[in-house]
N, C-alpha and C positions, 0 to 999 in steps of 0.2 A: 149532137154537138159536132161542130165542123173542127177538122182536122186543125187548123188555126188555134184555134180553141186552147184545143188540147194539148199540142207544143207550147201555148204561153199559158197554162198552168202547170205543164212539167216543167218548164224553166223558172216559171217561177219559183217552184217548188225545191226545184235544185238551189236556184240562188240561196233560197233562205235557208236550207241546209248547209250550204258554205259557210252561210253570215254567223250561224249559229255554231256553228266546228269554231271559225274566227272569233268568237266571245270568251268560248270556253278558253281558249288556247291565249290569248291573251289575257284574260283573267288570271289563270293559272301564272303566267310569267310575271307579271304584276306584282300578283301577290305574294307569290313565295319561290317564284323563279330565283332570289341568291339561295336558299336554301337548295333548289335542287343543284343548282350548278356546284353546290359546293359537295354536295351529297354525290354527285358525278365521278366530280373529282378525287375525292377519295376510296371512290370505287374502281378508279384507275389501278392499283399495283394488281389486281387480280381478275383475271376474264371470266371467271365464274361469277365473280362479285360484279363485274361490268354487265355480265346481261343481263342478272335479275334485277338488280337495280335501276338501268336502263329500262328493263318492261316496265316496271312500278312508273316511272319517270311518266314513261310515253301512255300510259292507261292513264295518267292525271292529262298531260295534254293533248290528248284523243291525236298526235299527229307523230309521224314516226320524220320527218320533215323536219318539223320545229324541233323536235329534242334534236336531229344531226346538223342542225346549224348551233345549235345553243351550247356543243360540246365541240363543236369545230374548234374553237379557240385552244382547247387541249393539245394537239399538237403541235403548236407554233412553241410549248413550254417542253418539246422533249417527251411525249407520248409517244409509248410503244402505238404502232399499226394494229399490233392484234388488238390492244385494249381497245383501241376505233372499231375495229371487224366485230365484236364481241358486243361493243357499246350497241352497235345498228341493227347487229342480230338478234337483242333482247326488243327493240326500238319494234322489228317487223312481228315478233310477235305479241307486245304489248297492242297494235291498231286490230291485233285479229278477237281480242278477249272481249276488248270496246266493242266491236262488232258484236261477236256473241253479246252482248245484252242489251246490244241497242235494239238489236231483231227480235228481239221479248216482249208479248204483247202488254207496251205498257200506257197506254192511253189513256188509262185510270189514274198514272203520273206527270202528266202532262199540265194541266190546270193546277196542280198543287206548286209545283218550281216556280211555273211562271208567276204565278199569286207572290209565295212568298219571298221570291227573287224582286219582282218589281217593290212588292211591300219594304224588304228594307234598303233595297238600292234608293228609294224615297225619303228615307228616314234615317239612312247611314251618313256620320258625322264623318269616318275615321276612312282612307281613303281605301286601307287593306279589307275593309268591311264592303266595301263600293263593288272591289273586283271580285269577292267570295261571291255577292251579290250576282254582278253580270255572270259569273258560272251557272249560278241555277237557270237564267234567262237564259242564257246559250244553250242550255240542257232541252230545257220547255220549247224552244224555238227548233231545237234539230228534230224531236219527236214530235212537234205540228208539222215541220216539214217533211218527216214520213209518211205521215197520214197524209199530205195533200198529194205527194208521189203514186201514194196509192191508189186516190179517187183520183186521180189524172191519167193513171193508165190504165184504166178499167178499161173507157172505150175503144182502145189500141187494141187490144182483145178482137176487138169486131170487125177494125180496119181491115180491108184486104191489101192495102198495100204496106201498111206495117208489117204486117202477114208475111207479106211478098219479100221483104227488106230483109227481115230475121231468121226470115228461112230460107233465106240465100247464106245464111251463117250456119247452118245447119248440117254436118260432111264437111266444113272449112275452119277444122279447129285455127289454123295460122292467119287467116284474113280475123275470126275472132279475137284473138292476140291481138291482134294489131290495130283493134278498134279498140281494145280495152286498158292498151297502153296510150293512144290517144286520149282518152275520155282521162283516166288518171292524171296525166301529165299536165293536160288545161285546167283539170279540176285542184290539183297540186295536193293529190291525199286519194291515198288508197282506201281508207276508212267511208269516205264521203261515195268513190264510184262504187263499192263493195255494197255500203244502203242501197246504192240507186240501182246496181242490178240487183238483188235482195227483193228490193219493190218492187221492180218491175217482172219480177217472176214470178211472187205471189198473184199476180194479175194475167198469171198464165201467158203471158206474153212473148216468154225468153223462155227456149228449153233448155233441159238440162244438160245437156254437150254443149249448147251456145254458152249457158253460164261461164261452165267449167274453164272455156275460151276465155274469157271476159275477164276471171277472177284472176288467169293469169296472166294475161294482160295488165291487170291494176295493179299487182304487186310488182311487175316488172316497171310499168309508166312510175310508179311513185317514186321508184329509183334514182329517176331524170333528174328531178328539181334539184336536191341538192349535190347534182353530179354539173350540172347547169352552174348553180348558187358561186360553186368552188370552182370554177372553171378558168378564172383568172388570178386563183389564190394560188401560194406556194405548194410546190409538190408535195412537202410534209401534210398539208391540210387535205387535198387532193386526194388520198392514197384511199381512207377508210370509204368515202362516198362510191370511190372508184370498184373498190372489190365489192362493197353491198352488192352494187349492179352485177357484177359478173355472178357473185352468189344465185342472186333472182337470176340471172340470165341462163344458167345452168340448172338450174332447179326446172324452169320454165322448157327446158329442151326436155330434161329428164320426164317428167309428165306432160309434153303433149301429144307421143307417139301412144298414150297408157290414156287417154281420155274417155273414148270408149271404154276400157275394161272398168277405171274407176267409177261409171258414172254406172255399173252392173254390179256394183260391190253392194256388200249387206249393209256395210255403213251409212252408206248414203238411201239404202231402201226405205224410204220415206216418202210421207204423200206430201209434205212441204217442201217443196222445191226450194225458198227462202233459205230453209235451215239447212240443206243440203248443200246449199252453195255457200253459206257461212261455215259448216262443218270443213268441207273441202281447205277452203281457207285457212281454216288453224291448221288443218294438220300440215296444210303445205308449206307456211312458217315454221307451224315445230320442225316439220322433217330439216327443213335447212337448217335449225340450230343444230340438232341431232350430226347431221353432216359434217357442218363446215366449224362446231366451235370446236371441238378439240382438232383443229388445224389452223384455225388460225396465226400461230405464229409461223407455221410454214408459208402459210398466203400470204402474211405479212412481209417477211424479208422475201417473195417474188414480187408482192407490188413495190417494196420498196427497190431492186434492181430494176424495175419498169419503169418506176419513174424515181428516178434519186433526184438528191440534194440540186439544186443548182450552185454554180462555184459564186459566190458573194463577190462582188468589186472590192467589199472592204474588209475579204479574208485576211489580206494583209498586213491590216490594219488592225487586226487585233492583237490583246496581251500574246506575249511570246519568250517573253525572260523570266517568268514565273519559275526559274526553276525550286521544288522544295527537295533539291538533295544538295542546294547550297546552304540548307541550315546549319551544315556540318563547320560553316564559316561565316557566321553572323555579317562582318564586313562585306561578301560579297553577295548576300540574302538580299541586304538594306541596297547596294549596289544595282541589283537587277528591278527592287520596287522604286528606287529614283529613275533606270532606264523607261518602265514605264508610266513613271506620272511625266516625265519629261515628254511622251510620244501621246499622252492624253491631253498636256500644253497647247502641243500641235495642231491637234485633232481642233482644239476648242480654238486656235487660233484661225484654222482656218472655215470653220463654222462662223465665227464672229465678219471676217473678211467677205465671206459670202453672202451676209448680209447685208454692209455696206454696200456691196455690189448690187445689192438686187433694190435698195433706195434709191442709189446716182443712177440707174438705166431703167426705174420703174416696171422689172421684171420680177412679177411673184413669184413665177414658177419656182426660180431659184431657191425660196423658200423652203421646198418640200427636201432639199438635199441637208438642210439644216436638222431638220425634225429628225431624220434618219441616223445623221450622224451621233442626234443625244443618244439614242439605243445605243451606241459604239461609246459612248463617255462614259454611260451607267452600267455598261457590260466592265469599262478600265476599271471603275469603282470596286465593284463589288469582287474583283479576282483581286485586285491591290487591297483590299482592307483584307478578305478572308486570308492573303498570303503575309499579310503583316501582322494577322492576331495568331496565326499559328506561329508563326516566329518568335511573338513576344512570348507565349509557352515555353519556349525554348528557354534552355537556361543561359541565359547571356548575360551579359555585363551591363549593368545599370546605366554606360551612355550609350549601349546600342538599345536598349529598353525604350531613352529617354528620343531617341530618333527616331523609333518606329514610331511614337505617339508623334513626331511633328507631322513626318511624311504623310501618317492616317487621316491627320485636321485638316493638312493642307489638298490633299486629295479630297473631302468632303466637299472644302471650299471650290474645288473645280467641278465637283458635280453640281452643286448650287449653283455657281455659275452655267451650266451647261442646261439647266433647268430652267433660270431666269430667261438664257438665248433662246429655247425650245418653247414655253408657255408663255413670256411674256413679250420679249421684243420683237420675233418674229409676229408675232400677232399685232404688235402698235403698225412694223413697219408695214404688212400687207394692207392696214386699214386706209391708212398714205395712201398708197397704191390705191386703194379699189374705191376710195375717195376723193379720189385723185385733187388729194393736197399738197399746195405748192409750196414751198417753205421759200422763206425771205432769203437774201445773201446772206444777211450775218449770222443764221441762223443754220444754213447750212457750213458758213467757217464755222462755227463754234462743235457743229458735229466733226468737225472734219478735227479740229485741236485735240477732241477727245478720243478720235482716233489715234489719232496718234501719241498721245500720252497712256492709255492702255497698251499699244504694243509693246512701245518703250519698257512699261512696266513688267508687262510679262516677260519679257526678256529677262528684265532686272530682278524678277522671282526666282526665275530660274538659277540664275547667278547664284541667290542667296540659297534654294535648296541645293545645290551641289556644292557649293565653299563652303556655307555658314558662316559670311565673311558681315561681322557688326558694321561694317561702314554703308557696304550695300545695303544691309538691312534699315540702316537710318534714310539714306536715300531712298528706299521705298518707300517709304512711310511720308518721310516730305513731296515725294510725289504724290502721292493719297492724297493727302489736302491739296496741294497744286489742282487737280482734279476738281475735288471738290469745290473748289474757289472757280474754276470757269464754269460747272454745271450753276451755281449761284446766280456768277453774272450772268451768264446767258438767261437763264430765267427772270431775272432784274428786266435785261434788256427784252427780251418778252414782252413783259408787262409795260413795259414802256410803249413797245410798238406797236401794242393794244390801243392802250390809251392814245395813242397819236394816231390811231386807225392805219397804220403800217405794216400791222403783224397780222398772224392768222385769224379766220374768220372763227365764231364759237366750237364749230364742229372737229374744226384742228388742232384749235390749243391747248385742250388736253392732252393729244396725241404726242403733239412734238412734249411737252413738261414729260410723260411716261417716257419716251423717248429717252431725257436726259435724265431720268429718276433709274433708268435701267439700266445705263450703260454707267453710271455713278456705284450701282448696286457691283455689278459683275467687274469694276477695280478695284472692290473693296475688297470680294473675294479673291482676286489674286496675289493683294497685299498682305494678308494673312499671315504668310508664311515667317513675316517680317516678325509678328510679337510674341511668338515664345524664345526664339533667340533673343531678342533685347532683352523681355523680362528676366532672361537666364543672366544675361550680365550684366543684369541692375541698372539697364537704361531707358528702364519704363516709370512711373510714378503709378503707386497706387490708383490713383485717379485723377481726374482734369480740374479737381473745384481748388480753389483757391484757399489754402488756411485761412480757421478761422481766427480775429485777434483773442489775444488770450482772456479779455475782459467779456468777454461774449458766453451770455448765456446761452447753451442748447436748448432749441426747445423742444419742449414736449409736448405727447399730444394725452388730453386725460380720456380715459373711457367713455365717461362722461360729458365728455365738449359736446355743445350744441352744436346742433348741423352747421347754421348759417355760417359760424368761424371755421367751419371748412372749405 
């Protein structure tokens, strides 16, 4: 067989081994990936309980990778560092146990997975049955892929310039390293290069000091990818991928001055090279938890002085009068939660203005500073409700009771509003944009009226949550409908422009109606604040319908009415 040959059945052979690592691992996330992630997470308060449940994690998705990207999101909520260190350290020696048993001669398993993986992946209705399914296929597919490793480096064996290549690695434990962090890091798994020198040793290929090189090479390369992955992520996410590496990267100094003595140990005195280089492997994982996990919270707050926080543009801009040692003064408690839904107004006024902007000058970008800002509105939420339900605990007087409930509605109503700017209008307006749909003159006056009757209004919110003055509060409300009555027209006049083939083409005039259906929703939520003061001084009506005359029977509906009179 020509050396050709034989490289495109090792590669092939590796491929399908990736494809088959890639089934499982996606299977498993598929299918019961919210259960692990949540199973993650409450494994967080405790680093003993982060790594063994992090190994269990990582033995289901054969990749020590996939679980440190799957648990990244952990620290953007306020995760300890050590719990990340702790998390990755059970992560490096769950891919070493998969090892151990993938190295088990099991070929006799191989035809059964795939049979009954393809059998009911065929006949699976349900879709969590589909991906249980491609697991076994993934399984079947990585142990064919063994076996073709195997019969493809047999005749590497006899090559004399393979010969020649591997035993120039032979006395060069650090050129070894550094082939075996390459082969990892393109292969993105240390489980998959750890099979592949495993096979290739069996086939007498690779000795045992090259192994030794290799294996720590792959635990080091595996490092990369998600040091890579988070490389443009905030430092908080940064920190746990960051120390894995230095972990492996000290481990890897510590044993390779010890390669030779290890590879003379009784332990490893064994005629299968394979299993010796798997053996190596676990222990050099165990040894680092052994090491590094009861330190982790010291590695922790050093990686967190290595790379701290970055200062936020909109530090500033967050709650800051929250004080709770003004509960001692109810009036000035309720004082400091109006200072900040007033500075959350702000927040949303100028989110809303920034939108407008980014319509008239057909710039999306601007966009993304909108989306950012809702995390700063539902951050003002959630400190202004929890600061106002501790309050109404408090023992207070029944109209400071009866203010915390407005302030808490009318704050909900601006996060509603700050959700509608974030999911809905920002996504009509970008559509404009990258649609690039022209809107008619009257059609851009009519946004522009509604501009400016929302400011006006929020203004006029404002008013009424600091006064509590009924006059303001009727005039907001008559603005409401003012409102309402030109999103109407403007959609009349729409329809009209349609029909006269003057208005937008099919693909836009949904977009502008969303348009004016949104900006309609989010003055509604600002006018809010208007009806629990009126209804407090009886200048609401029950409701809008009309009494009825007094000769007027109610009707009823019987249990029994026929459908059709419904």
């Amino acid at each position: 067989m020509s050396g050709t040959s034989v490289l495109i059945q090792l590669l092939g052979g590796v491929a399908l081994l990736l494809f088959g690592l890639h089934l499982v691992k996606q299977g498993v996330i598929k299918a019961y990936g919210g259960k692990m992630r949540r199973l993650l997470g409450r494994s967080l308060s405790n680093r003993f309980n982060a790594f063994f449940v992090r190994m269990g994690v990582t033995c289901l998705l054969q990749s020590s990778t996939a679980t440190a990207l799957l648990a990244s999101s952990f620290a953007t909520h306020g995760v300890a560092t050590a719990s990340g260190l702790a998390l990755l350290l059970g992560a490096d020696v769950g891919t070493t146990i998969v090892a151990q048993v993938l190295t088990l001669d099991l070929s006799w398993l191989q035809p059964i997975v795939m049979l009954a993986g393809v059998g009911v992946f065929t006949r699976a209705k349900k879709e969590k049955t589909k991906h249980a399914a491609s697991i076994a296929i993934g399984l079947g597919l990585m142990l064919l892929a063994l076996s073709l490793i195997l019969q493809a480096s047999e005749p590497m064996r006899e090559s004399p310039l393979i010969q020649s290549l591997l035993g120039s690695l032979s006395g060069e434990p650090v050129l070894a390293v550094l082939v075996g962090v390459s082969i990892a890091f393109l292969a993105h798994s240390s489980l998959a290069t750890v099979l592949l020198i495993a096979a290739l040793s069996s086939s007498g290929v690779i000795a045992l000091d090259v192994g030794f090189g290799l294996i720590l090479g792959a635990n080091l390369g595996a490092a990369l990818p998600a040091v890579v992955n988070t490389s443009r992520a905030e430092p908080s996410v940064r920190r746990a991928p960051m120390g894995n590496l230095l972990f492996r990267l000290m481990g890897v100094l510590i044993c390779l001055p010890m390669i030779n003595q290890l590879a003379d140990h009784a332990f490893f005195a064994s005629t299968d090279i394979a299993r010796q280089l798997v053996n190596f492997h676990l222990l050099f994982n165990i040894g680092l938890a052994l090491l590094f996990l009861p330190w982790v919270k010291t590695s922790g707050k050093m990686i967190e002085r290595w790379l701290p926080n970055k200062e936020s543009p909109d530090v500033d801009n967050k709650p800051r009068y929250l004080d709770r040692n003004a509960f001692k003064t109810p009036s000035v408690a309720l004082s400091n939660s109006v200072r900040e839904v007033l500075r959350m107004g702000d927040l949303l006024r100028t989110m809303l203005d920034t939108t407008f902007d980014a319509l008239s000058t057909r710039n999306g970008a601007k966009l993304q500073s909108v989306k950012r800002s809702d995390d700063l509105v539902d951050e003002f939420h959630d400190k202004i409700s929890l600061y106002l339900t501790e309050l109404s605990r408090q023992d207070i007087p029944k109209k400071y009771r009866r203010r915390c409930y407005r302030i808490y509605a009318y704050t909900t109503n601006l996060e509603h509003a700050g959700d509608i700017l974030e999911c809905s209008l920002t996504d009509v307006v970008s559509k404009i944009i990258t649609n690039n749909v022209v809107l008619p003159d009257y059609e851009l006056k009519a946004i522009d009226a509604l501009r400016k009757y929302i400011n006006s209004n929020m203004e006029l919110a404002c008013s009424v949550l600091l006064t509590g003055d009924i006059k303001n509060a009727r005039a907001l409300l008559e603005q409401k409908s003012v409102v309402k009555d030109i999103e109407r027209r403007a959609a009349l006049a729409h329809q009209e422009g349609l029909r006269d083939q003057t208005g937008l083409p099919a693909e836009g005039s949904s977009l502008y109606l969303d348009l004016l259906r949104d900006l309609n929703r989010i003055n509604s939520h600002f006018s809010s604040i208007a009806y629990p003061l009126l209804e407090q001084a009886g200048e609401l009506r029950s409701n809008r319908l009309k009494a009825m005359p007094a000769d007027t029977k109610e009707p009823t509906l019987s249990v029994n009415a026929d459908r059709s009179s419904l």
